[in-house]
PDB file of the backbone (N, CA, C, O) and the ligand in Angstrom, with CONECT records:
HET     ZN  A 101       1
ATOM      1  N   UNK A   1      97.310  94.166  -7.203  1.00  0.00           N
ATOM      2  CA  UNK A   1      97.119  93.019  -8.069  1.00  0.00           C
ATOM      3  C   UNK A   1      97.004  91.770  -7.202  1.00  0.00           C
ATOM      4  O   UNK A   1      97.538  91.609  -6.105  1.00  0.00           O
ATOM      5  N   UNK A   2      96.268  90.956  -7.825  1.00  0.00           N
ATOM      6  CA  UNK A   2      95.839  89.640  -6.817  1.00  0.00           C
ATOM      7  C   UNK A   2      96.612  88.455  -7.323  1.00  0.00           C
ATOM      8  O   UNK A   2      96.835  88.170  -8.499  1.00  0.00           O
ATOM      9  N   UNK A   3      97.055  87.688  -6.030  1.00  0.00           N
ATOM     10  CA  UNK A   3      97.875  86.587  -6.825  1.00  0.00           C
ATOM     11  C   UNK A   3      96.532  85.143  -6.782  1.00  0.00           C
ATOM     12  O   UNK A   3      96.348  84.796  -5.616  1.00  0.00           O
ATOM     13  N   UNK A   4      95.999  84.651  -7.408  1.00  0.00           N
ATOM     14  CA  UNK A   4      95.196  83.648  -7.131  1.00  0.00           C
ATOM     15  C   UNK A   4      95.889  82.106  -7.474  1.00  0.00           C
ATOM     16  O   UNK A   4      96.869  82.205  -8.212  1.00  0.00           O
ATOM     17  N   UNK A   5      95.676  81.240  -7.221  1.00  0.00           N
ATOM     18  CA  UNK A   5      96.197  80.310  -6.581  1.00  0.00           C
ATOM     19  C   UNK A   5      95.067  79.124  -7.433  1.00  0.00           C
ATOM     20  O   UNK A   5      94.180  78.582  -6.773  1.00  0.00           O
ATOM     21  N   UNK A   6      95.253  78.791  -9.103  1.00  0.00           N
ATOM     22  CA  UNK A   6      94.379  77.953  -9.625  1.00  0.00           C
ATOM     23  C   UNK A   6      95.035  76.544  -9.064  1.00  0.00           C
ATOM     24  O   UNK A   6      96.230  76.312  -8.882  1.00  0.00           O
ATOM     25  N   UNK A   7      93.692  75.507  -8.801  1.00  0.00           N
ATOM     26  CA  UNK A   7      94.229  74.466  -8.426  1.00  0.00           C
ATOM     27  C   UNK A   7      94.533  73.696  -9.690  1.00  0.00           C
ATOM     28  O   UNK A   7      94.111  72.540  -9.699  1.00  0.00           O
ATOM     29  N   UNK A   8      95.122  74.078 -10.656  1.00  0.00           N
ATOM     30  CA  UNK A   8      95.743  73.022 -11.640  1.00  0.00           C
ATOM     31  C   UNK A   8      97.189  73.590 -11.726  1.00  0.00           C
ATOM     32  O   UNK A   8      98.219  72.916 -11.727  1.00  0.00           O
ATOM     33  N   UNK A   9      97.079  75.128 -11.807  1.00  0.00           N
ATOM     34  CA  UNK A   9      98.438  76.012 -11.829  1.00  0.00           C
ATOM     35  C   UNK A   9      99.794  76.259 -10.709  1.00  0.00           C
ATOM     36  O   UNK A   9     101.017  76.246 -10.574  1.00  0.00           O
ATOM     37  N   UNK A  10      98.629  76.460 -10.139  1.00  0.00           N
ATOM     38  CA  UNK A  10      99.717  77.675  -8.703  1.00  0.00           C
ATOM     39  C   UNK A  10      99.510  78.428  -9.092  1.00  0.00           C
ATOM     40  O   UNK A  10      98.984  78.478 -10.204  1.00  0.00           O
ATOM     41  N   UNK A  11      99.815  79.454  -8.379  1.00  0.00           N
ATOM     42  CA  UNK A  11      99.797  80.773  -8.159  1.00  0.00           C
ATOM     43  C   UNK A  11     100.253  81.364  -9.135  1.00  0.00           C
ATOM     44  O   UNK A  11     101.381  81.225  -9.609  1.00  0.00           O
ATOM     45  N   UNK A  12      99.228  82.206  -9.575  1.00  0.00           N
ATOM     46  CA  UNK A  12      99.356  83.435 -10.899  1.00  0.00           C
ATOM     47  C   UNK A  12      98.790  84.410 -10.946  1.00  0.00           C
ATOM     48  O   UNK A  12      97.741  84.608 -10.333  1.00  0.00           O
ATOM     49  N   UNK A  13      99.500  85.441 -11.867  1.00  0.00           N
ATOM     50  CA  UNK A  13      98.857  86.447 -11.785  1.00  0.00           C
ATOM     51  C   UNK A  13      97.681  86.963 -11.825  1.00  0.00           C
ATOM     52  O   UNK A  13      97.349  86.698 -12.980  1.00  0.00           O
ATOM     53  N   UNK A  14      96.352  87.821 -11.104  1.00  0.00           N
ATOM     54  CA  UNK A  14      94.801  87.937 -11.399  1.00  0.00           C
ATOM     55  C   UNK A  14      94.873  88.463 -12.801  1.00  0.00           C
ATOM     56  O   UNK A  14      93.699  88.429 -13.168  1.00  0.00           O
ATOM     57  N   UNK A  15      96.002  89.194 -14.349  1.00  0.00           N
ATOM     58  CA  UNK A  15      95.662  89.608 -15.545  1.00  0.00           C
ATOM     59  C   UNK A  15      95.678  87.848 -16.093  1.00  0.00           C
ATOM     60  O   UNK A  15      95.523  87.797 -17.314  1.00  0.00           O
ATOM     61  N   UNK A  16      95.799  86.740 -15.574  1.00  0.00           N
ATOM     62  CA  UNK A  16      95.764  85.936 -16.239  1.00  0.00           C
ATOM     63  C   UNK A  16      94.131  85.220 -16.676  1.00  0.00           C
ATOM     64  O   UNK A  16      93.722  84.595 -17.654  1.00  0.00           O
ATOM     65  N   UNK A  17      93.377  85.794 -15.116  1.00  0.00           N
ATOM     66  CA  UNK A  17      92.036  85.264 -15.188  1.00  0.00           C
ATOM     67  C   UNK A  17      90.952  86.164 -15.431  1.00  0.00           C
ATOM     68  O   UNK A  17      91.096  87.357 -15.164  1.00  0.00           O
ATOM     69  N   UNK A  18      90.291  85.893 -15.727  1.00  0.00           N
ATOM     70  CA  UNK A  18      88.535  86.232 -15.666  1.00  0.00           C
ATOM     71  C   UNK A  18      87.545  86.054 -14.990  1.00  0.00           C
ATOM     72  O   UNK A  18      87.071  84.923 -14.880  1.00  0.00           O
ATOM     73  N   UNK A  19      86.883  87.360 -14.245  1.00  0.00           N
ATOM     74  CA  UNK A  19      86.136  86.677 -13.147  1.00  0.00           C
ATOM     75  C   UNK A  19      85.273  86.088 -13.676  1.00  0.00           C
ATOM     76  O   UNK A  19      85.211  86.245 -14.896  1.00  0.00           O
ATOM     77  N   UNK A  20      84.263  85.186 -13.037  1.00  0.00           N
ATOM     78  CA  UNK A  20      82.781  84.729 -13.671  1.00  0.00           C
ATOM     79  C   UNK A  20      81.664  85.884 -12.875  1.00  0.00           C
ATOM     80  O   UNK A  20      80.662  86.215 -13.508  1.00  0.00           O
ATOM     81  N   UNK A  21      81.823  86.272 -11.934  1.00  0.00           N
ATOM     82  CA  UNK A  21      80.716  86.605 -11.084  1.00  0.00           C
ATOM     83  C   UNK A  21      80.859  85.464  -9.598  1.00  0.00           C
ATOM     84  O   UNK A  21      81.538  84.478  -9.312  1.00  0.00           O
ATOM     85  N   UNK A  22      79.592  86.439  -8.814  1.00  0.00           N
ATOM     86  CA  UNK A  22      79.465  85.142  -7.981  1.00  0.00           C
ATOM     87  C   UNK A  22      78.901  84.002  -8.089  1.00  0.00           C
ATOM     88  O   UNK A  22      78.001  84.076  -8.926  1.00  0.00           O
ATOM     89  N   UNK A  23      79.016  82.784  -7.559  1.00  0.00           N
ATOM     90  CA  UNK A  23      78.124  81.794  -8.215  1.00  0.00           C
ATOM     91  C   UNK A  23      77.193  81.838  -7.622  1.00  0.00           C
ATOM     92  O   UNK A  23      77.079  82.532  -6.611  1.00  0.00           O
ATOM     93  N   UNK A  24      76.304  81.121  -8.089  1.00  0.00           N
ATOM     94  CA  UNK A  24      74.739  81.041  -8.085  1.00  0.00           C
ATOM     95  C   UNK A  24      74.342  80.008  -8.435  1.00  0.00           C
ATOM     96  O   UNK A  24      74.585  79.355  -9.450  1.00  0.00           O
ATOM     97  N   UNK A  25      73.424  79.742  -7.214  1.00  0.00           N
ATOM     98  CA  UNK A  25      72.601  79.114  -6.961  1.00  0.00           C
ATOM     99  C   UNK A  25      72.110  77.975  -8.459  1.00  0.00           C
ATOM    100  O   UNK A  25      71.907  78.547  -9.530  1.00  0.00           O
ATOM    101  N   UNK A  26      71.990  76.728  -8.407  1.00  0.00           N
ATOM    102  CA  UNK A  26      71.875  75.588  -9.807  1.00  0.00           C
ATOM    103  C   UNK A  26      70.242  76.122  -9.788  1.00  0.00           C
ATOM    104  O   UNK A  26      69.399  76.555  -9.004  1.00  0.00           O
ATOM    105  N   UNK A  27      70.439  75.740 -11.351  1.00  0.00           N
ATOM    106  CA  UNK A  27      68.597  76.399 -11.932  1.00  0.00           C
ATOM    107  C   UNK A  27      67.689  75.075 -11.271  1.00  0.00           C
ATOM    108  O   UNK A  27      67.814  73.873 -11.035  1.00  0.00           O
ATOM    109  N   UNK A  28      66.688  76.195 -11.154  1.00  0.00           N
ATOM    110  CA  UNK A  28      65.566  75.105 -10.589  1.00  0.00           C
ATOM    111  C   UNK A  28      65.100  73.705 -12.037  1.00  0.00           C
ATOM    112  O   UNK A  28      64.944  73.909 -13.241  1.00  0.00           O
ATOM    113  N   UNK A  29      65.031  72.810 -11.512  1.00  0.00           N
ATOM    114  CA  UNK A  29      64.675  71.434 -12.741  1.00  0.00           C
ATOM    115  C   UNK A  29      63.383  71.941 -13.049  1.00  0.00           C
ATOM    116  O   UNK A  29      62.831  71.317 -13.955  1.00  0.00           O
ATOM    117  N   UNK A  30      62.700  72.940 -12.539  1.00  0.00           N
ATOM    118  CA  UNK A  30      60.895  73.072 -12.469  1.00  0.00           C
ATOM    119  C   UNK A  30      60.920  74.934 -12.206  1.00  0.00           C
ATOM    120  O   UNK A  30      60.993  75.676 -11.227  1.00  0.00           O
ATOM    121  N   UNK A  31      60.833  75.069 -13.411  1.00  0.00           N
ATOM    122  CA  UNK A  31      60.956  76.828 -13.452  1.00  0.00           C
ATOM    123  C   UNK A  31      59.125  77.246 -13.037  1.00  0.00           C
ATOM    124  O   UNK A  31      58.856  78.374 -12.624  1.00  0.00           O
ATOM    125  N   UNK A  32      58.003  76.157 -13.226  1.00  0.00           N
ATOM    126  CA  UNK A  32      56.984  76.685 -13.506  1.00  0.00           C
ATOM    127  C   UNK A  32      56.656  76.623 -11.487  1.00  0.00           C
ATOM    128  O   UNK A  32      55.727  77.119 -10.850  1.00  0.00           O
ATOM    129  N   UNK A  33      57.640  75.957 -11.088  1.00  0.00           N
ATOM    130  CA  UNK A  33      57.328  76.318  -9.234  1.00  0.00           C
ATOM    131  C   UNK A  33      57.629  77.626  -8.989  1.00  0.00           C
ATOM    132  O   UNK A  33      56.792  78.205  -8.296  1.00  0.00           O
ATOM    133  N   UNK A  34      58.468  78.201  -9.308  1.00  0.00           N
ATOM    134  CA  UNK A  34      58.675  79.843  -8.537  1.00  0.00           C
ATOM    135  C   UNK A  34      57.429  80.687  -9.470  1.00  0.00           C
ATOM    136  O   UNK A  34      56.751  80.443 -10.468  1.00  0.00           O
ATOM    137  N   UNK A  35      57.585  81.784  -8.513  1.00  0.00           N
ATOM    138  CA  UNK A  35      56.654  82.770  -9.105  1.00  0.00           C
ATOM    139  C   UNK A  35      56.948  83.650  -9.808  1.00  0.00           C
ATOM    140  O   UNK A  35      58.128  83.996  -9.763  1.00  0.00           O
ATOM    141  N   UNK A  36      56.095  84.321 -10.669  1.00  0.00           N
ATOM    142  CA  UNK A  36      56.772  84.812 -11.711  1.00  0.00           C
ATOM    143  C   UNK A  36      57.751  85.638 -11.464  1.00  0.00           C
ATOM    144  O   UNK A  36      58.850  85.283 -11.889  1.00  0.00           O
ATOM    145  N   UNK A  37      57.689  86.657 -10.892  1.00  0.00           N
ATOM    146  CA  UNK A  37      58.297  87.494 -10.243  1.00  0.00           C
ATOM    147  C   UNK A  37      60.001  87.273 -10.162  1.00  0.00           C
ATOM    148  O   UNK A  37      61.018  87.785 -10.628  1.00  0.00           O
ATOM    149  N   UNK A  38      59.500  85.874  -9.018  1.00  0.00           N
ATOM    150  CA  UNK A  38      61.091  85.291  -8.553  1.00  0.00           C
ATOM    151  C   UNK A  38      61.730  84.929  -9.597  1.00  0.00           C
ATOM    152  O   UNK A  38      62.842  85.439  -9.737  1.00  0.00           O
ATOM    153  N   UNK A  39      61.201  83.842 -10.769  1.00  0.00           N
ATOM    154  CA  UNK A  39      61.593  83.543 -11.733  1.00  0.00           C
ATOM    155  C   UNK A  39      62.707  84.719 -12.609  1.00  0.00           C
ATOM    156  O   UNK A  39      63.929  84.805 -12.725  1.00  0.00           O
ATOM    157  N   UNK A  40      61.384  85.608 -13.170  1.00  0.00           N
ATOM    158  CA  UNK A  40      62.278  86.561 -13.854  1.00  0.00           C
ATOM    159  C   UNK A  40      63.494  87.562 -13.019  1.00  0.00           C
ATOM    160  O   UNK A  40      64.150  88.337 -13.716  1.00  0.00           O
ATOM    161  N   UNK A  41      63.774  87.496 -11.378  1.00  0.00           N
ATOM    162  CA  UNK A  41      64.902  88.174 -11.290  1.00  0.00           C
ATOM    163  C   UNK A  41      65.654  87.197 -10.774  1.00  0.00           C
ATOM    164  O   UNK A  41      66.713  87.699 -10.398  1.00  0.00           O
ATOM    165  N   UNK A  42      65.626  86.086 -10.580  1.00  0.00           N
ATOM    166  CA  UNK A  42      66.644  84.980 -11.297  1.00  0.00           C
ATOM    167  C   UNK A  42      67.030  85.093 -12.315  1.00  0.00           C
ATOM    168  O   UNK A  42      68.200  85.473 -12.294  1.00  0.00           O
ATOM    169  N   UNK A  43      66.563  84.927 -13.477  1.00  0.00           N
ATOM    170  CA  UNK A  43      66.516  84.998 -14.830  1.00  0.00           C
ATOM    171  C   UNK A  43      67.831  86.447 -15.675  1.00  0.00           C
ATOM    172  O   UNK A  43      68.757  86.258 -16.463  1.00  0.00           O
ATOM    173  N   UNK A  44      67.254  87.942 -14.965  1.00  0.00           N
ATOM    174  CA  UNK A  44      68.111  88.469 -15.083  1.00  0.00           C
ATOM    175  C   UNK A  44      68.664  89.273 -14.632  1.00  0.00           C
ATOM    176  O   UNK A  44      69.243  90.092 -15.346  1.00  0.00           O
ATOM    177  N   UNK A  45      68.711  89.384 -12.552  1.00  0.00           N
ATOM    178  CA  UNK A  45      69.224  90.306 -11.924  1.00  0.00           C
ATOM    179  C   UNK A  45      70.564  89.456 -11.459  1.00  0.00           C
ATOM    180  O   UNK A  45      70.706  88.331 -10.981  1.00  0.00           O
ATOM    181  N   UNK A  46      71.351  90.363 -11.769  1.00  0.00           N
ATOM    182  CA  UNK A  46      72.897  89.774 -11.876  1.00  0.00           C
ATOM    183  C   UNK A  46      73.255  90.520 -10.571  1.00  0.00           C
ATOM    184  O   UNK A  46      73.117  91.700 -10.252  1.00  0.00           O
ATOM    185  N   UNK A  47      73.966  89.013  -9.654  1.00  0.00           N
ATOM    186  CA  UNK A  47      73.955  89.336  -8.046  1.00  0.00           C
ATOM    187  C   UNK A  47      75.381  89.938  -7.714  1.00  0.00           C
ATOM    188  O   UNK A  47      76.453  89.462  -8.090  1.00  0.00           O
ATOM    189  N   UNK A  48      75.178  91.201  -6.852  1.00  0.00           N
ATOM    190  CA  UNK A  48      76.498  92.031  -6.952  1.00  0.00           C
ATOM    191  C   UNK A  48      76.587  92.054  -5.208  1.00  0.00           C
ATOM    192  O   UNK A  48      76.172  93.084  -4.678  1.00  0.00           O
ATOM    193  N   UNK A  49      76.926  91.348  -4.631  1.00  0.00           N
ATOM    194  CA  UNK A  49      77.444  91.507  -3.252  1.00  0.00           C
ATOM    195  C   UNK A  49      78.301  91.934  -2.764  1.00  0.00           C
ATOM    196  O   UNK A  49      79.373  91.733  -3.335  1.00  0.00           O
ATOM    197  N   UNK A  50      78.324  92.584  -1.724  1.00  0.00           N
ATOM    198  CA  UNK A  50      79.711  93.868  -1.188  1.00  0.00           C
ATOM    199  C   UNK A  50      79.671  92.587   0.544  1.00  0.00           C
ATOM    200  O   UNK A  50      78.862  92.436   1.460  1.00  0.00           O
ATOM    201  N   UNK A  51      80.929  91.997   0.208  1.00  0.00           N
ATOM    202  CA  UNK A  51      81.260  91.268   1.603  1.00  0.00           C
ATOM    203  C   UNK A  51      81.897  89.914   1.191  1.00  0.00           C
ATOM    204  O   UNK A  51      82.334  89.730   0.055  1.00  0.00           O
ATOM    205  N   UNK A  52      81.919  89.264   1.869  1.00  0.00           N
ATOM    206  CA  UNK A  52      82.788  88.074   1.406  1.00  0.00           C
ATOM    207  C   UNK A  52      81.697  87.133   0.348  1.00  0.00           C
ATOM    208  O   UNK A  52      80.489  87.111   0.583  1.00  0.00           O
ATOM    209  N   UNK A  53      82.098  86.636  -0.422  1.00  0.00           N
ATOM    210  CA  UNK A  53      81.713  85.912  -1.385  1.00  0.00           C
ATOM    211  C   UNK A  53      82.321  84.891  -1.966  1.00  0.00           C
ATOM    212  O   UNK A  53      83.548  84.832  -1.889  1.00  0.00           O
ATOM    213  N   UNK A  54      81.449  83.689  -2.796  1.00  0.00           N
ATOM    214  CA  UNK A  54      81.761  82.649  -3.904  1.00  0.00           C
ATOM    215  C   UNK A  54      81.716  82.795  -4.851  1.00  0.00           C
ATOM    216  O   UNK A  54      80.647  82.716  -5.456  1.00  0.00           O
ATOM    217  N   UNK A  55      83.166  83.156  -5.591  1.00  0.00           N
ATOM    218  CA  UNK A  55      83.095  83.762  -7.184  1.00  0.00           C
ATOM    219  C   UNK A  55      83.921  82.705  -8.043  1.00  0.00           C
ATOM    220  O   UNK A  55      84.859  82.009  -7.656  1.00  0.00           O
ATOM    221  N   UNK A  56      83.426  82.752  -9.112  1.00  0.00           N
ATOM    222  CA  UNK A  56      83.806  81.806 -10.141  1.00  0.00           C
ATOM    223  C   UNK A  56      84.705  82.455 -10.979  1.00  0.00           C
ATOM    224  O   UNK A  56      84.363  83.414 -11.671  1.00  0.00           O
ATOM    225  N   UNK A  57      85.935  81.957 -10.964  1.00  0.00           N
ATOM    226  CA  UNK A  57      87.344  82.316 -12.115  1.00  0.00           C
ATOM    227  C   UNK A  57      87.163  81.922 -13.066  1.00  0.00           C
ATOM    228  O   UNK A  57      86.020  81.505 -13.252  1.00  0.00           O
ATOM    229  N   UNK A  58      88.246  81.812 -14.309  1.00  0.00           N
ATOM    230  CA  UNK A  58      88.733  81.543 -15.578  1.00  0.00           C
ATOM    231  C   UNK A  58      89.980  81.417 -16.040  1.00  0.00           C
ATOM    232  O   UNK A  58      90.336  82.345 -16.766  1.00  0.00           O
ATOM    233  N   UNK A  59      90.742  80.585 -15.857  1.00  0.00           N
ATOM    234  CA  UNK A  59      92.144  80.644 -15.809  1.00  0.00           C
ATOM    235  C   UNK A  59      92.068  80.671 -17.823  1.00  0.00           C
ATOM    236  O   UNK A  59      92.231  79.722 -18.591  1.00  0.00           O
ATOM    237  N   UNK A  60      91.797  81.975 -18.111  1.00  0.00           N
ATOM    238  CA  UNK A  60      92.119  82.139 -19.834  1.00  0.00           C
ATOM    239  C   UNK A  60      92.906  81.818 -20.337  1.00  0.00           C
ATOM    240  O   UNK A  60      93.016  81.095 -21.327  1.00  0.00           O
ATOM    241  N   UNK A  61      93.928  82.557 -19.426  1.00  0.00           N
ATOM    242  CA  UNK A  61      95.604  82.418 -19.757  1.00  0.00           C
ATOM    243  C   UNK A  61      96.189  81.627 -19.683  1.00  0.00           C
ATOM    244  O   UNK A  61      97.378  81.751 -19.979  1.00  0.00           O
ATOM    245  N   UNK A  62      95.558  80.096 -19.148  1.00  0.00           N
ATOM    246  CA  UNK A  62      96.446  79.789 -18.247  1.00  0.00           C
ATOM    247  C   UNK A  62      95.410  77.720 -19.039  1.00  0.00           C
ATOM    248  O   UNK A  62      95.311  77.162 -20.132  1.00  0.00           O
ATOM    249  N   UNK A  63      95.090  77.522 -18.043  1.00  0.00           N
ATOM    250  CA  UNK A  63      94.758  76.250 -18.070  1.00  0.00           C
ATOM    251  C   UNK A  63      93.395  75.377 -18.641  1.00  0.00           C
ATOM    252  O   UNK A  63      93.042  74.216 -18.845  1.00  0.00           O
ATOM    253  N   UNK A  64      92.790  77.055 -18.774  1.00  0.00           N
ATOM    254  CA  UNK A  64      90.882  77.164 -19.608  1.00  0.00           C
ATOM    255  C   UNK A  64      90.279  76.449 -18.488  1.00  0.00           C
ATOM    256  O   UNK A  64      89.235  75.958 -18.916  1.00  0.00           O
ATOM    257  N   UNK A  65      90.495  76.056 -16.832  1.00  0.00           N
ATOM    258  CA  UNK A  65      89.165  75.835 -15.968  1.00  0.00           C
ATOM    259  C   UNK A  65      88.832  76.870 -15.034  1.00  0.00           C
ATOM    260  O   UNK A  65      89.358  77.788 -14.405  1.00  0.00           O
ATOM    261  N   UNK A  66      87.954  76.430 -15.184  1.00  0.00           N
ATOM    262  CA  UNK A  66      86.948  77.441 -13.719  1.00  0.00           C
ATOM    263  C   UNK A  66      87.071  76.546 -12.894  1.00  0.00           C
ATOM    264  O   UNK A  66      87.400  75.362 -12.977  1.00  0.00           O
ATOM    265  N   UNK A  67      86.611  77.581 -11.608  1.00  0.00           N
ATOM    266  CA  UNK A  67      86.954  76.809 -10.384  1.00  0.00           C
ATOM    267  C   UNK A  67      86.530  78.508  -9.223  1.00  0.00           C
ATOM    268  O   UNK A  67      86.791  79.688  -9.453  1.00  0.00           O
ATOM    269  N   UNK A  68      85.981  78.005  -8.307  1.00  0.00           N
ATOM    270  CA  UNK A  68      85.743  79.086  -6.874  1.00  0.00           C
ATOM    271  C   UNK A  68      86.697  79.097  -6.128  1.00  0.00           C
ATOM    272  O   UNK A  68      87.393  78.274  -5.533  1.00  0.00           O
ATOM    273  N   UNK A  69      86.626  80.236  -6.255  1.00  0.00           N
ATOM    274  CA  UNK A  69      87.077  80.820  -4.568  1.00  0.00           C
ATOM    275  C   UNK A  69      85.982  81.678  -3.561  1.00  0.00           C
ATOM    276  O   UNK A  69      84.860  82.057  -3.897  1.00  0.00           O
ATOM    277  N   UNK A  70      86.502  81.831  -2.508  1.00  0.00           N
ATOM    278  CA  UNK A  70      85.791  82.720  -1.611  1.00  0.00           C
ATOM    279  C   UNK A  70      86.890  84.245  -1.496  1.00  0.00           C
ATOM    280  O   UNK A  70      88.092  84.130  -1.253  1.00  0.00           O
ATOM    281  N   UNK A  71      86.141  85.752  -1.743  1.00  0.00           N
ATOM    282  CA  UNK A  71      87.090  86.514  -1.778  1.00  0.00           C
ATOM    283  C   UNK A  71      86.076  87.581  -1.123  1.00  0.00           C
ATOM    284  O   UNK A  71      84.924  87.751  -1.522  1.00  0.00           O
ATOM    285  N   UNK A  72      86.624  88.209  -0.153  1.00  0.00           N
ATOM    286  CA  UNK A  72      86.086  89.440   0.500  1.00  0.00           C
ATOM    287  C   UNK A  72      85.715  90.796  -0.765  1.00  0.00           C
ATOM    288  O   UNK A  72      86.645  91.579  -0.966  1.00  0.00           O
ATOM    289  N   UNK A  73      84.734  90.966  -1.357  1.00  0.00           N
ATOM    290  CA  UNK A  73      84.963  91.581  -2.166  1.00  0.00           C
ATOM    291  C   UNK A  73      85.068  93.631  -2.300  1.00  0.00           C
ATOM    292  O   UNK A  73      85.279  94.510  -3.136  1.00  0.00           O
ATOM    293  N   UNK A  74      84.751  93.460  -0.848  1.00  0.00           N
ATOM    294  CA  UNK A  74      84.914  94.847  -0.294  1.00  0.00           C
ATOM    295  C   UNK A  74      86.579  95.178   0.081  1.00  0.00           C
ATOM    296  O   UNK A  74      86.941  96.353   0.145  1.00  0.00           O
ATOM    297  N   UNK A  75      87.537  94.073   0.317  1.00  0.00           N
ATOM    298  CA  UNK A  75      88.955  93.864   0.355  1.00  0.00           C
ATOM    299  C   UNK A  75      89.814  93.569  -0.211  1.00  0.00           C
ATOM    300  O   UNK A  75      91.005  93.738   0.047  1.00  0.00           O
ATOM    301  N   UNK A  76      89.302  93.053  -1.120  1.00  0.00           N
ATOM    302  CA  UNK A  76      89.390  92.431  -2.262  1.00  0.00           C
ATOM    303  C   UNK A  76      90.730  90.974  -1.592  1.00  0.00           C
ATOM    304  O   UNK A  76      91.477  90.309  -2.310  1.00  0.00           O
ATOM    305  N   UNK A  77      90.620  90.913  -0.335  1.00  0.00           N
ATOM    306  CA  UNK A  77      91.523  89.699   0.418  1.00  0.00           C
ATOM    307  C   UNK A  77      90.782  88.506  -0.260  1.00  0.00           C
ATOM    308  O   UNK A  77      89.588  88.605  -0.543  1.00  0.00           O
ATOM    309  N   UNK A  78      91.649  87.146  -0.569  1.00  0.00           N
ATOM    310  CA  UNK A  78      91.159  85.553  -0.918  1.00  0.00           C
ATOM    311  C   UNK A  78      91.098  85.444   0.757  1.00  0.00           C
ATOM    312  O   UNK A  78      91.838  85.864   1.647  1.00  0.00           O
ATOM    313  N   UNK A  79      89.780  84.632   0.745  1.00  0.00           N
ATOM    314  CA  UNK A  79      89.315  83.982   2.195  1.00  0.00           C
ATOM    315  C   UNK A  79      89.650  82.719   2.166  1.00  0.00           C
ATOM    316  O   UNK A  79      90.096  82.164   3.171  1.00  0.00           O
ATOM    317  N   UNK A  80      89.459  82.015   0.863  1.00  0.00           N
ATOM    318  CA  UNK A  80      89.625  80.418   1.174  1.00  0.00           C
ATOM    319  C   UNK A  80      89.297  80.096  -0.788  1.00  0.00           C
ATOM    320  O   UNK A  80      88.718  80.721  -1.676  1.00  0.00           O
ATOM    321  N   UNK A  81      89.906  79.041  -0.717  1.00  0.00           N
ATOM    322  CA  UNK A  81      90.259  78.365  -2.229  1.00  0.00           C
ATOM    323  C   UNK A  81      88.572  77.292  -1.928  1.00  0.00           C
ATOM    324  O   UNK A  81      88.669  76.200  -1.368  1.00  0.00           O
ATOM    325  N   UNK A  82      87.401  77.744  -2.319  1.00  0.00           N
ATOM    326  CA  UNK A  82      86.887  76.664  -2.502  1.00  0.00           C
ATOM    327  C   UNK A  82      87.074  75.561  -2.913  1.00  0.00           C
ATOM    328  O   UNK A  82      86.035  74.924  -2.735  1.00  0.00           O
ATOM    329  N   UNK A  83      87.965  74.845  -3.459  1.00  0.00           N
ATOM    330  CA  UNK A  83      88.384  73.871  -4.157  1.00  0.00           C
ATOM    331  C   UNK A  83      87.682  72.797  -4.981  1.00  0.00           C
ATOM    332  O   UNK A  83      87.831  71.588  -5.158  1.00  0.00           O
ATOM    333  N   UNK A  84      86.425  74.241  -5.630  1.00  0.00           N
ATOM    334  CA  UNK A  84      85.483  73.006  -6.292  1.00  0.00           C
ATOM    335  C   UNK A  84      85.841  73.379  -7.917  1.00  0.00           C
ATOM    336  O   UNK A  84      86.610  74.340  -7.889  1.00  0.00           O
ATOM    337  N   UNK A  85      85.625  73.060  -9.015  1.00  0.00           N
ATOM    338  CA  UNK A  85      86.401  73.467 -10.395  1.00  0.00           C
ATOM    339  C   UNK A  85      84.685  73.051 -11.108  1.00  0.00           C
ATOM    340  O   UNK A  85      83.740  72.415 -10.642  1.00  0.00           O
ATOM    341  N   UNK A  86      84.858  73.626 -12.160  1.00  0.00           N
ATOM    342  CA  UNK A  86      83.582  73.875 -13.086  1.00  0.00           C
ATOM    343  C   UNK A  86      83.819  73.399 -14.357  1.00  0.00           C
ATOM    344  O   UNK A  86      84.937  73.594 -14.834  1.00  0.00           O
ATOM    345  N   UNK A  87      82.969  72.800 -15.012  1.00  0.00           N
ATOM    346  CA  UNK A  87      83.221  72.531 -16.413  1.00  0.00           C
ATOM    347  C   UNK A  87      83.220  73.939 -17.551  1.00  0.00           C
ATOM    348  O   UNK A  87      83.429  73.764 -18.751  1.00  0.00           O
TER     349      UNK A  87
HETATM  350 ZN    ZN A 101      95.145  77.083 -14.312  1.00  0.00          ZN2+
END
């Protein structure tokens, strides 16, 4: 079990949160520049990376913000508290 470390909370239990996924990349302001191609697996290939990563929480239980971390996801070790929070 993972202890994660919300920056409004402290440290709590991982049944308290929800992952988001990793984050990704802000939508382009101009969808009609990429090609189609790129567009549509933006659109709906959902990015599954095996190695360290930027994943977006959910403190459900707890405080209702999101917020990143960086977490090895093959180790499932926290690398570093991004310390950026999400609306
Ligand atoms: Zn919280």
């Amino acid at each position: 079990m993972l202890v994660i470390h919300c920056p409004f909370c402290g440290p709590r239990n991982e049944s308290e949160f929800i992952n988001g996924g990793p984050a990704r990349e802000k939508r382009a302001d101009n969808p009609n520049a990429y090609a189609d191609a790129d567009w549509i697996d933006y659109l709906i290939e959902a990015p599954n990376p095996l190695g360290p990563v930027t994943e977006k929480w959910w403190h459900v239980m707890g405080c209702s913000m999101w917020f990143s971390i960086q977490r090895n996801t093959l180790t499932h070790e926290i690398l570093d508290y991004a310390n950026k929070t999400h609306d």
